[in-house]
C-alpha positions in Angstrom: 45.5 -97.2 -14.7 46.1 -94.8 -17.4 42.8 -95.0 -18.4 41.5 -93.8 -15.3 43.4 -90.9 -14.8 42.8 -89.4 -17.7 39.0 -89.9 -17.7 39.4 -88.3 -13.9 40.9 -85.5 -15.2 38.9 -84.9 -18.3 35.8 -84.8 -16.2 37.8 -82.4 -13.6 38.2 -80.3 -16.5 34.5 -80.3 -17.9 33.2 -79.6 -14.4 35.7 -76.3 -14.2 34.3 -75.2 -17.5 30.8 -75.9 -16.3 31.6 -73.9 -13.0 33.6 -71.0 -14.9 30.5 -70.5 -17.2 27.7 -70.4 -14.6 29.3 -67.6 -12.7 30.1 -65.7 -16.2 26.0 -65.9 -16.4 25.4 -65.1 -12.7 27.7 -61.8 -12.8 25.9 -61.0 -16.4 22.4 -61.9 -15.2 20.6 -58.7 -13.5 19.5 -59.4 -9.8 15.8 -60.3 -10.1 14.9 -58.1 -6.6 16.5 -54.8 -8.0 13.4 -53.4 -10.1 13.8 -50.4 -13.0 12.1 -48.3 -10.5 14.4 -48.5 -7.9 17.4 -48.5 -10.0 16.2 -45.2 -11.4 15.8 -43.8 -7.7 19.0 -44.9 -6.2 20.8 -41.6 -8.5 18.1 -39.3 -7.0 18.8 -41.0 -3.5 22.2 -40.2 -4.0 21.9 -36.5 -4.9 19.8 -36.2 -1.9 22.5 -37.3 0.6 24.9 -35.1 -1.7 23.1 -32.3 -0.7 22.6 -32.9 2.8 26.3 -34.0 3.1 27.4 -30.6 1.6 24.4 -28.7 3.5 22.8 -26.9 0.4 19.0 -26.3 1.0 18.1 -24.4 -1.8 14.2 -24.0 -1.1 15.1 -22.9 2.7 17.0 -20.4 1.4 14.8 -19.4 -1.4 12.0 -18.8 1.1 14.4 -16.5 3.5 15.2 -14.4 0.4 11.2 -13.7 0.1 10.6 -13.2 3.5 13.4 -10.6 4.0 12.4 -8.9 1.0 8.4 -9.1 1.9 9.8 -7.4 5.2 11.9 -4.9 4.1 9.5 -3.3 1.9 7.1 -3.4 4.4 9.6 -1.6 6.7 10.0 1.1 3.8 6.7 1.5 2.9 5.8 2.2 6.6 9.1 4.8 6.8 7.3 6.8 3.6 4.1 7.0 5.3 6.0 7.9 8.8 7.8 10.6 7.3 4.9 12.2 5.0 2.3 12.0 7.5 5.2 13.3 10.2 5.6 16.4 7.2 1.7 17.0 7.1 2.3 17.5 11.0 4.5 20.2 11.1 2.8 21.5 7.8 -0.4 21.8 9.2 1.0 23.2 12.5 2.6 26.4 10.7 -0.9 27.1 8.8 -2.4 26.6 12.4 -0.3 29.6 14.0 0.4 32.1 10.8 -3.7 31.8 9.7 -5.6 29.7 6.9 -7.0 31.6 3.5 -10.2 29.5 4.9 -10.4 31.1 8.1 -9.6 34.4 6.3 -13.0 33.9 4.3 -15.2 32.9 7.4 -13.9 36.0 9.3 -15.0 38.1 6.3 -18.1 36.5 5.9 -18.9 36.3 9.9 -17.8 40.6 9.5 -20.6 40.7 6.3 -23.7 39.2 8.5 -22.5 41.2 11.2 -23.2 44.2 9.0 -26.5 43.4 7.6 -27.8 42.5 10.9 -26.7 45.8 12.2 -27.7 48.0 9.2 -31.1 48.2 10.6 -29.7 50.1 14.1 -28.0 48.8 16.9 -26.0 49.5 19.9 -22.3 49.9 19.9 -21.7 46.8 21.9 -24.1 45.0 19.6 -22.2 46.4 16.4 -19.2 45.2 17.8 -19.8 41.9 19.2 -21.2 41.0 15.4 -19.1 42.8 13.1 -15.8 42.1 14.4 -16.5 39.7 17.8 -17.6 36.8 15.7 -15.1 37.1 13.1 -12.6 36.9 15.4 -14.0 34.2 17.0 -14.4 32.3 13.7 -11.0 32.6 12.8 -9.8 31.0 16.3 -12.0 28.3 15.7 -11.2 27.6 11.9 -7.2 27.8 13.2 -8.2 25.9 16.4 -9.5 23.0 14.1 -6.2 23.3 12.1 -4.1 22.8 15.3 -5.4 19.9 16.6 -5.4 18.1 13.3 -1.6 19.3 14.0 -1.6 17.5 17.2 -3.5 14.4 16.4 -1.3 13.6 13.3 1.8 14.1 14.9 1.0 11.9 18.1 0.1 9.3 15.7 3.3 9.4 14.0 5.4 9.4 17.6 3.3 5.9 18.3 4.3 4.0 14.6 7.6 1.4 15.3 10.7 1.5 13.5 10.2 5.2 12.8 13.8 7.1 11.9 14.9 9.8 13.6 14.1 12.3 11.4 10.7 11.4 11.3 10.5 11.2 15.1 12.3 14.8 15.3 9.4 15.8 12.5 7.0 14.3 14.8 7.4 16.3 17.6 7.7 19.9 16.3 4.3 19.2 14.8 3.1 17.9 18.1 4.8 21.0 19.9 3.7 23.4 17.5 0.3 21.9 17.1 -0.6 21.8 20.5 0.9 25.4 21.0 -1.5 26.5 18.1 -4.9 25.1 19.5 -3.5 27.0 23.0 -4.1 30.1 21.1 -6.7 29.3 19.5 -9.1 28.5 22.8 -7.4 31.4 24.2 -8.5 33.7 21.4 -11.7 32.0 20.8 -12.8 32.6 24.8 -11.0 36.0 24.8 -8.6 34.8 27.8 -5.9 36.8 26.0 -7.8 39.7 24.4 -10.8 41.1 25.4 -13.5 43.0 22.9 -12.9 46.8 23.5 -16.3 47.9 25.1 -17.8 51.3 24.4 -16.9 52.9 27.5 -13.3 52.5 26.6 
């Protein structure tokens, strides 16, 4: 009887050491379905849903920076060319009423052929009409072209978006001042205002 149990229990005790060392070598053995591969992705995997959990998108944002600045430098370079061409406006408005050194030079040269033609005879009204009719005339047209140049530029500038106000304000005293100036000038070049003195006068 002796015998027995302790042959039972000796072969209880190798089969606990048996058990004990197959599940030392099962927790020690990698699992063959887990590959290198995927072990190496499971850290990116993670970092992803890091990122999503704490809602950084750093390419999203990356992408907004360029556009805003893409836009807003588009938005200044448009202001710049607002504002100069709203300048050149008004500029070219001013030359348009006070007289050009171009139209000054076509009056004296449309006052030189007047001469010559008329240095041969003539009658009064002819000596007029050439020497100082045309030259007149010229200068109203030269100052005319001047003024609507004035006009054009500064309606152009009135239709451009996202204009300031300073360039709107620009804008429309070169419009104004423009269109006054080709007034004059059609009035001047068809003698509406001021006639030629005649000879009987």
């Amino acid at each position: 009887m002796d015998t027995k149990t302790t042959e039972k229990t000796a072969t209880e005790k190798h089969d606990e050491v048996a058990e004990s060392t197959t599940a030392e070598a099962a927790e020690t053995t990698p699992d063959a379905g887990t590959t290198p591969a995927a072990e190496a992705a499971a850290p990116r995997d993670e970092a992803d849903e890091a990122d999503e959990a704490t809602g950084d998108e750093p390419d999203d944002e990356d992408d907004e920076q360029d556009d805003d600045e893409v836009a807003a430098s588009g938005q200044a370079a448009t202001g710049i060319g607002a504002g100069a061409a709203a300048v050149v406006s008004a500029a070219l408005a001013a030359v348009a009423l006070t007289g050009t050194w171009t139209g000054k030079i076509v009056a004296e040269r449309e006052t030189l052929v007047g001469q010559i033609k008329t240095s041969n005879g003539g009658t009064p009204a002819q000596q007029i009409s050439e020497i100082y009719g045309d030259a007149w005339h010229s200068t109203a047209l030269v100052n005319g072209v001047f003024a609507l140049l004035a006009l054009i530029v500064g309606v152009l500038v009135l239709t451009l978006p996202r204009r300031p106000a300073w360039v709107r304000a620009v804008a429309v005293a070169g419009a104004v001042l423009g269109g006054l100036g080709l007034l004059l000038s059609v009035g001047t070049y068809f003698d509406l205002f001021l006639s030629l003195p005649t000879t009987g006068s």
